[in-house]
VOBA-1610 file (N, C-alpha, C; in pm, whole numbers, padded with zeros to 5 digits, always signed):
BEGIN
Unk+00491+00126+01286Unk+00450+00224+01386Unk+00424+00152+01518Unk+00490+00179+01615Unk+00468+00122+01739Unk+00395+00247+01817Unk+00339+00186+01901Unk+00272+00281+02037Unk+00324+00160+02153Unk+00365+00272+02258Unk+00411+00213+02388Unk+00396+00291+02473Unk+00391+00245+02600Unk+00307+00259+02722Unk+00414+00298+02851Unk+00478+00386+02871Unk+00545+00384+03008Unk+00519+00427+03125Unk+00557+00381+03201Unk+00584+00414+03339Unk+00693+00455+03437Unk+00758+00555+03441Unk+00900+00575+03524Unk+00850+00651+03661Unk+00869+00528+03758Unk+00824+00614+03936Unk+01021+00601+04001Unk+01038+00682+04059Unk+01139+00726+04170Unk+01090+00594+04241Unk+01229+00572+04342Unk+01196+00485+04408Unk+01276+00556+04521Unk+01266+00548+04696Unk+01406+00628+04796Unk+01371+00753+04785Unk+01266+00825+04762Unk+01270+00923+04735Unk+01215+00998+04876Unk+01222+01154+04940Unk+01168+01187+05085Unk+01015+01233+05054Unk+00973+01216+04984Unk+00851+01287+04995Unk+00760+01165+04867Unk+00639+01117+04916Unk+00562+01024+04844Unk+00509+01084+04654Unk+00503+01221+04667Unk+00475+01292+04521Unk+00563+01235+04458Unk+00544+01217+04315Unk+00639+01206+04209Unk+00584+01305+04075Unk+00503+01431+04078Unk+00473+01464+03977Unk+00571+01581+03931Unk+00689+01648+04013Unk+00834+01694+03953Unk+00893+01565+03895Unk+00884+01484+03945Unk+00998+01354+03805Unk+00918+01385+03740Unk+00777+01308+03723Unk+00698+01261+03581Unk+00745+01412+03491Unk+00704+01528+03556Unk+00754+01649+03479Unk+00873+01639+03429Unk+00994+01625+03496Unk+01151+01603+03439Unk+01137+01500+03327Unk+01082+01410+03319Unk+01077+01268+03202Unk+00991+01377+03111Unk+00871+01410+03092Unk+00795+01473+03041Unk+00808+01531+02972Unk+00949+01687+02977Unk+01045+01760+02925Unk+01113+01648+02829Unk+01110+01530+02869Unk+01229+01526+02785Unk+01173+01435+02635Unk+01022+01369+02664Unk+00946+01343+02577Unk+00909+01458+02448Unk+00844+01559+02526Unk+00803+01722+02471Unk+00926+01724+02390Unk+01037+01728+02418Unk+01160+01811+02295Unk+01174+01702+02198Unk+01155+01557+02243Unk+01171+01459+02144Unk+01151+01504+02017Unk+00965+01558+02051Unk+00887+01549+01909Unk+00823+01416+01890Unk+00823+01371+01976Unk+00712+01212+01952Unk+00608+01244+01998Unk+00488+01185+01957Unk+00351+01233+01988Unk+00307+01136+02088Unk+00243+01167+02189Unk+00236+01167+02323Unk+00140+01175+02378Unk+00069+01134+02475Unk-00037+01149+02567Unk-00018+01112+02687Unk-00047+01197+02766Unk-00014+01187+02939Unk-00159+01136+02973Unk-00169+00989+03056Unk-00272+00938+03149Unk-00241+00925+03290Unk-00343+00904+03386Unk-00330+00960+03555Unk-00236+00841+03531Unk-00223+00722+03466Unk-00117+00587+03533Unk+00032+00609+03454Unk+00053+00693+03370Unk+00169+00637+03222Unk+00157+00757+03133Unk+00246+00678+03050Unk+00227+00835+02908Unk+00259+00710+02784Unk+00135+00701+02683Unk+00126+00665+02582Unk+00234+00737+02485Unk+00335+00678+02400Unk+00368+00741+02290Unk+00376+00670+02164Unk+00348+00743+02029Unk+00356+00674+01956Unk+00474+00730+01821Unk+00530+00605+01737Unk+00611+00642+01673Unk+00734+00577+01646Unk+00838+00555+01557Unk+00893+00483+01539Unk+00971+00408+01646Unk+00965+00286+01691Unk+00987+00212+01781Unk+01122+00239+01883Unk+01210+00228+01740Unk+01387+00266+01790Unk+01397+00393+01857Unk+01311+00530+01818Unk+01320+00661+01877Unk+01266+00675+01955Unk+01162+00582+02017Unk+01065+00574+02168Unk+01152+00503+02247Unk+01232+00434+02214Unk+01325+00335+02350Unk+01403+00386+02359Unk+01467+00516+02244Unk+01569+00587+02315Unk+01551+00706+02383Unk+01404+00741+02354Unk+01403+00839+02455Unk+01357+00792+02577Unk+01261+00691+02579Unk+01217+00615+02753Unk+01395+00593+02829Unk+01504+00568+02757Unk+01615+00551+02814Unk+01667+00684+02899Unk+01669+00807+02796Unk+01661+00926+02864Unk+01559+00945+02974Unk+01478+00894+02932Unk+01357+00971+03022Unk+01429+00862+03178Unk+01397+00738+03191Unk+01446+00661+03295Unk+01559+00721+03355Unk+01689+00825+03276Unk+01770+00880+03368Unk+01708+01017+03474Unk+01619+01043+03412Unk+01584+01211+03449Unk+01528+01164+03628Unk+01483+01054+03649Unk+01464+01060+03847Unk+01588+01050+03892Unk+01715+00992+03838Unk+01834+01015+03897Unk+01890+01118+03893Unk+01893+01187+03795Unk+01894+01367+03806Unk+01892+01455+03919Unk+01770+01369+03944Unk+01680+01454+04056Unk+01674+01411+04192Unk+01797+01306+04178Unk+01822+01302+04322Unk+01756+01163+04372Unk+01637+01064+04298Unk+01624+00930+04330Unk+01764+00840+04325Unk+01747+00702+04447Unk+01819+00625+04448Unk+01776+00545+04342Unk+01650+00499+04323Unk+01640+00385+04263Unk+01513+00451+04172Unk+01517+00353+04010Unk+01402+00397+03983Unk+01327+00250+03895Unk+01202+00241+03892Unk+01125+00143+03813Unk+01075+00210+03705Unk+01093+00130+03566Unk+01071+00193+03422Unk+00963+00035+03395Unk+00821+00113+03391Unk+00762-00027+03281Unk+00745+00001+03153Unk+00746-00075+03103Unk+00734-00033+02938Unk+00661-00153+02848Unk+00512-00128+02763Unk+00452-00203+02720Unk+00387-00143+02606Unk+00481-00259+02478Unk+00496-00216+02363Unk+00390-00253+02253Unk+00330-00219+02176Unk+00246-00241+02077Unk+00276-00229+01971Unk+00372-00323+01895Unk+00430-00246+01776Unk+00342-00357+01644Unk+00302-00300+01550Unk+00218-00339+01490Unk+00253-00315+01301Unk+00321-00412+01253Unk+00347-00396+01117Unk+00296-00414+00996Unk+00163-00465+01063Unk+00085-00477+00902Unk-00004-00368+00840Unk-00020-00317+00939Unk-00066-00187+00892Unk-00036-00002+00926Unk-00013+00092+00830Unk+00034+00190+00849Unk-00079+00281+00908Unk-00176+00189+00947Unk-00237+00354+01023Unk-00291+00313+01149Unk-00175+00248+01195Unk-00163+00212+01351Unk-00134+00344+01418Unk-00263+00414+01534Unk-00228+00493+01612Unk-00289+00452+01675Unk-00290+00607+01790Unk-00321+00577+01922Unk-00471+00603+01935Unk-00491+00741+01842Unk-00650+00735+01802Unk-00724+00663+01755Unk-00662+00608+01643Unk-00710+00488+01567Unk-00787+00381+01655Unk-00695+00346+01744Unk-00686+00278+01827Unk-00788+00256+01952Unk-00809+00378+01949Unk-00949+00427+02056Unk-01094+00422+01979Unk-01084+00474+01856Unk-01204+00512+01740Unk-01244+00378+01725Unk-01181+00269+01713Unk-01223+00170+01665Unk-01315+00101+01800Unk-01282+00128+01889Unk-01329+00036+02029Unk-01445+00153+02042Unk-01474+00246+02042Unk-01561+00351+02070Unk-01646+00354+01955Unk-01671+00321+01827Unk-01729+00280+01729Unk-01814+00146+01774Unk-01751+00030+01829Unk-01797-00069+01835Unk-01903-00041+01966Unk-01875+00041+02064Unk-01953+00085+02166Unk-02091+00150+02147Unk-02041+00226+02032Unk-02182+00323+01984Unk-02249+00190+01882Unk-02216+00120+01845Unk-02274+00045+01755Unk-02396-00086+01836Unk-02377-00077+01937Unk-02399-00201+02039Unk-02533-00174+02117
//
């Protein structure tokens, strides 16, 4: 189970907004079916590794779609095999446990 972290901004674009791309990429996460979370910086997803890089590939086309010249894709991967109950909650519960514990 991997969880990964992207980022796709327009680059050339006339107007400084980018929240119609993030929407166009967004759409195309939503139909995936990969489970997902939108943050003000990125969109967390989690799920089998190979089906998250092929949709961040789609998703990276959708600002050219829309009319960007150029676009920047970051992508920062967490893929984690020793254990099967690697999520994204998991993932939070455990650091927020240690918070309340302190």
């Amino acid at each position: 189970m991997a969880i990964v972290e992207v980022s796709i901004a327009p680059l050339g674009t006339a107007h400084p907004s980018v929240s119609a791309y993030v929407a166009a990429c967004l759409r195309i996460l939503r139909d995936s079916g990969l489970k997902h979370q939108l943050n003000p910086m990125g969109t967390v997803i989690e799920g089998d590794l190979d089906a998250i890089l092929a949709v961040i590939a789609r998703m990276h086309e959708a600002p050219f779609a829309k009319g960007a010249s150029r676009v920047s894709t970051l992508i920062k991967i967490d893929d984690r095999r020793d254990s099967e109950s690697h999520s994204m909650q998991g993932k939070v519960a455990v650091v927020t446990k240690l918070l309340d514990d302190s």
